[in-house]
Every structure is written in structure tokens, then in C-alpha cells.
MMTF fields as JSON, N, C-alpha, C and O atoms, coordinates in Angstrom:
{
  "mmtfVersion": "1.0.0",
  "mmtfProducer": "UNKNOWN",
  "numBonds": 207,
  "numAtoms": 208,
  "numGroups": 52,
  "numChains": 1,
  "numModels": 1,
  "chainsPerModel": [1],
  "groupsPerChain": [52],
  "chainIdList": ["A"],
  "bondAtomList": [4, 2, 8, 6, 12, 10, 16, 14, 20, 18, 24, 22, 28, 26, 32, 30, 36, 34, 40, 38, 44, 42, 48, 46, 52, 50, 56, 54, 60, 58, 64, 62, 68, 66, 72, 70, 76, 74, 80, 78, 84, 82, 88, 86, 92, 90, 96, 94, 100, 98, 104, 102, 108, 106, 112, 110, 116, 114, 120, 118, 124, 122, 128, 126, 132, 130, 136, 134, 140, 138, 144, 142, 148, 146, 152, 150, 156, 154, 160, 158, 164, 162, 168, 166, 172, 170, 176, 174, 180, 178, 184, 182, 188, 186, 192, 190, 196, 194, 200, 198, 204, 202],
  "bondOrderList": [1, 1, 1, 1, 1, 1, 1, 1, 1, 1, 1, 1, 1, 1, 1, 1, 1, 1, 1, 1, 1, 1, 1, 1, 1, 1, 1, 1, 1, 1, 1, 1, 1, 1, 1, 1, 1, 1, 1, 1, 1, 1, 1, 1, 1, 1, 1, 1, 1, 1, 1],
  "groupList": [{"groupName": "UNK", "atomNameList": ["N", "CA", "C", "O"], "elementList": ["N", "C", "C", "O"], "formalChargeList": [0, 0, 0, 0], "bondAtomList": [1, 0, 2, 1, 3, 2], "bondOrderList": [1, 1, 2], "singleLetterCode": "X", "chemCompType": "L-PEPTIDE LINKING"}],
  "groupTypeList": [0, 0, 0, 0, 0, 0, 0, 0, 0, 0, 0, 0, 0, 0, 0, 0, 0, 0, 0, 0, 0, 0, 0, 0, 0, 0, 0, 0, 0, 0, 0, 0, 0, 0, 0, 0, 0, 0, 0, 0, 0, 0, 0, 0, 0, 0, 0, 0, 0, 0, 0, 0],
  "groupIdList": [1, 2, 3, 4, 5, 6, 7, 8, 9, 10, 11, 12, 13, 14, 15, 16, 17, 18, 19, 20, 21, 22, 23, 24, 25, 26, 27, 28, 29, 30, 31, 32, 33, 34, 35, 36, 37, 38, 39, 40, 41, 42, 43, 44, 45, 46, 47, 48, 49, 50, 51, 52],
  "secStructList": [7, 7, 7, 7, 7, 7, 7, 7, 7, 7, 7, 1, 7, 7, 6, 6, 7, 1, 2, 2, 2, 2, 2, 2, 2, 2, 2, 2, 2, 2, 2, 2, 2, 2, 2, 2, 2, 6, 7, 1, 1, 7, 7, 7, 7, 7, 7, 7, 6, 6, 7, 7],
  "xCoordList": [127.022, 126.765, 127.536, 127.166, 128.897, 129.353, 128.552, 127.999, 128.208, 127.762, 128.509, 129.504, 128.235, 129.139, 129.24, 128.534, 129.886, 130.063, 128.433, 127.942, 128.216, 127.113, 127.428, 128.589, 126.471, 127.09, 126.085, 125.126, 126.325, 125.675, 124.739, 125.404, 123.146, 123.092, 122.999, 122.302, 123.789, 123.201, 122.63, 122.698, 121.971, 121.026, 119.729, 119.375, 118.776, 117.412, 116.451, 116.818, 115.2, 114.412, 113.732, 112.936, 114.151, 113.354, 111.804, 111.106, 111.271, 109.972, 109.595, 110.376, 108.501, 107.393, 107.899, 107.344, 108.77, 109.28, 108.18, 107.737, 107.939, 106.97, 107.253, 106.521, 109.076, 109.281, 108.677, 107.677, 109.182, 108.069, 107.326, 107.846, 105.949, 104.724, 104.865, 104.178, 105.601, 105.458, 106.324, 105.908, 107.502, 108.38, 108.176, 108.898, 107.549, 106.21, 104.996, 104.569, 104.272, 103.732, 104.195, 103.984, 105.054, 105.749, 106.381, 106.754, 106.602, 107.717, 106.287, 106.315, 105.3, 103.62, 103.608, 103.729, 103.352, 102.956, 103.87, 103.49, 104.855, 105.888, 105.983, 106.736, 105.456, 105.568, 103.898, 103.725, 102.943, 101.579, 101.669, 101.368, 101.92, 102.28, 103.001, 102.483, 104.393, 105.112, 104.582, 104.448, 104.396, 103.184, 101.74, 101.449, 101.242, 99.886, 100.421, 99.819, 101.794, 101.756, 102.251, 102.003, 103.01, 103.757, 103.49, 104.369, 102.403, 101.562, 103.153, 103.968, 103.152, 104.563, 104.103, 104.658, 102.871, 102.098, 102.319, 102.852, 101.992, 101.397, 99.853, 99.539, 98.86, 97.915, 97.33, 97.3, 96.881, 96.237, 94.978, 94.334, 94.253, 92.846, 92.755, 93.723, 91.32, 90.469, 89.494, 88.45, 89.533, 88.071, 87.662, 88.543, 86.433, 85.345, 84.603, 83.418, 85.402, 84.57, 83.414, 82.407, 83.863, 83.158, 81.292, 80.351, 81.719, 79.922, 79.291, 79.854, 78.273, 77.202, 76.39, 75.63],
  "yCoordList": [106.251, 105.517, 106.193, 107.299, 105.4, 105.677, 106.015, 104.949, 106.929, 107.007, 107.261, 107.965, 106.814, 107.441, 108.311, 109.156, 108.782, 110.473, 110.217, 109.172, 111.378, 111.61, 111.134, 111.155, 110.795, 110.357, 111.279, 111.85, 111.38, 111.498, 110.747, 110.281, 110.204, 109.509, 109.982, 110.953, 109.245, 109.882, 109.361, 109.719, 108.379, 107.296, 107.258, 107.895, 106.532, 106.803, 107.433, 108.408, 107.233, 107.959, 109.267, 109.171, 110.216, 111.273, 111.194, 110.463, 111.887, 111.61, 112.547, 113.497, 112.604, 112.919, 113.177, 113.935, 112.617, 112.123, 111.211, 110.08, 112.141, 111.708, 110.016, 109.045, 110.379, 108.592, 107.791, 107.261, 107.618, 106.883, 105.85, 104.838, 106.241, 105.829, 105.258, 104.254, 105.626, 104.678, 103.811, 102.704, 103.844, 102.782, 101.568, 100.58, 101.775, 100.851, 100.382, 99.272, 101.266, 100.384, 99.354, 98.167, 100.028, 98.998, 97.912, 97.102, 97.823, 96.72, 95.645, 94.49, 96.016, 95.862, 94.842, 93.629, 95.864, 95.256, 94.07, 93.365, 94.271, 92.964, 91.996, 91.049, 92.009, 90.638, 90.133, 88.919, 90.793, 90.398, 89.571, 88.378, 89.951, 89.199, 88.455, 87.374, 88.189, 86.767, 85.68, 84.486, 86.082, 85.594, 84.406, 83.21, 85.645, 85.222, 83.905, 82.859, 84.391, 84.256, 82.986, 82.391, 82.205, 81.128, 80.592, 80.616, 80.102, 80.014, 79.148, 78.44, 79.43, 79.084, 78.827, 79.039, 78.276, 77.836, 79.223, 79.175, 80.277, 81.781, 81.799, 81.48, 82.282, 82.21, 83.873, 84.218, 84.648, 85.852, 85.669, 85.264, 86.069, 86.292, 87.615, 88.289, 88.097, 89.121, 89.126, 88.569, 89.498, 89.534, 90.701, 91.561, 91.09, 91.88, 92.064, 91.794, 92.492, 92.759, 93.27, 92.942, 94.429, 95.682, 95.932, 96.662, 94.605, 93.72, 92.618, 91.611, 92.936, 92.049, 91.293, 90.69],
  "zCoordList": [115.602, 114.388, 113.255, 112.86, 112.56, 111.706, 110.386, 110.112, 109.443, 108.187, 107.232, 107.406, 106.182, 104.771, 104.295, 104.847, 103.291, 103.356, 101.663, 101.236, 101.335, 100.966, 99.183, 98.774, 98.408, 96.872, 95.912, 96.43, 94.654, 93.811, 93.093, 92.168, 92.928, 91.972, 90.78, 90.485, 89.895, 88.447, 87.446, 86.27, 87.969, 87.018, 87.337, 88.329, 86.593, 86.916, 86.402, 85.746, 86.446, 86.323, 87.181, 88.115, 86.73, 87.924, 88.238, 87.536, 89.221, 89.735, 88.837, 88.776, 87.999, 87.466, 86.027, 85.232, 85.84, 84.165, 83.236, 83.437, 82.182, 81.434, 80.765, 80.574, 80.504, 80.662, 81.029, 80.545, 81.874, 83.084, 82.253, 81.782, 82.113, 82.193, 81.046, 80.858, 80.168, 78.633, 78.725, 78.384, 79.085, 79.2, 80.567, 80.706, 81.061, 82.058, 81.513, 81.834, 80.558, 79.141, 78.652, 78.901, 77.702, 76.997, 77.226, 76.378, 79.001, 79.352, 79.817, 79.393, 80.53, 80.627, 79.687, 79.855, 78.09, 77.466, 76.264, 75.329, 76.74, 76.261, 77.395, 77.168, 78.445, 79.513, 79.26, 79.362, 79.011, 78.557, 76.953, 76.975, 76.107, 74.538, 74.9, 74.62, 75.612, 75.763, 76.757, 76.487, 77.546, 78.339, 77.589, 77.589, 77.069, 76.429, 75.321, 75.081, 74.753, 73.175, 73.184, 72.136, 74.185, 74.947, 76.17, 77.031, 76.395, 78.094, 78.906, 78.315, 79.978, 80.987, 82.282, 83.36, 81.995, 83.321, 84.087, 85.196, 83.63, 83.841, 83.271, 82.124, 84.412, 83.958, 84.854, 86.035, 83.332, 83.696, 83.743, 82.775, 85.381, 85.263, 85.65, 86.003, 85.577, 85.904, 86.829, 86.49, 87.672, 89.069, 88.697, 88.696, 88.319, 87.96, 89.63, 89.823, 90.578, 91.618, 91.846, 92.475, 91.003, 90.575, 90.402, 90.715, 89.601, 89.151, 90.055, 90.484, 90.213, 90.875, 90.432, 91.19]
}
């Protein structure tokens, strides 16, 4: 089995980059406001399993 010779990546987010988590917020919470703010026959529910 032929393979390729090996590359660099140099883009990305690294694993446990505090990035991360806010810029997954923010992208979160800009598809939730356009969403909400303009209904597109997108409809967010909630199942409360949790409760009995």
C-alpha cells in the first residue's frame, strides 16, 4: 500500500485551546438569534426528560 509522504498542518484549532469554547458560543449563539429572529421553518424544541 502506497502512502504519502507525511505534511504539516498548520491551521486549526489545537486540542484544549481555550478558543475553542467561546468561538463555539458565539457561532451557537448567532445560529440561535437568526434562527429565532427569522423562523425558516426551523423549529427549536426542548424535551425536559429529566422531569416527571
Amino acid at each position: 500500500m502506497d502512502l504519502s509522504e507525511p505534511f504539516i498542518v498548520c491551521t486549526g484549532v489545537r486540542q484544549g485551546c481555550l478558543l475553542y469554547p467561546m468561538i463555539f458560543s458565539l457561532v451557537i449563539d448567532w445560529v440561535m438569534k437568526t434562527t429565532l429572529d427569522t423562523p425558516r421553518e426551523i423549529q427549536w424544541t426542548l424535551r425536559a426528560s429529566w422531569k416527571t
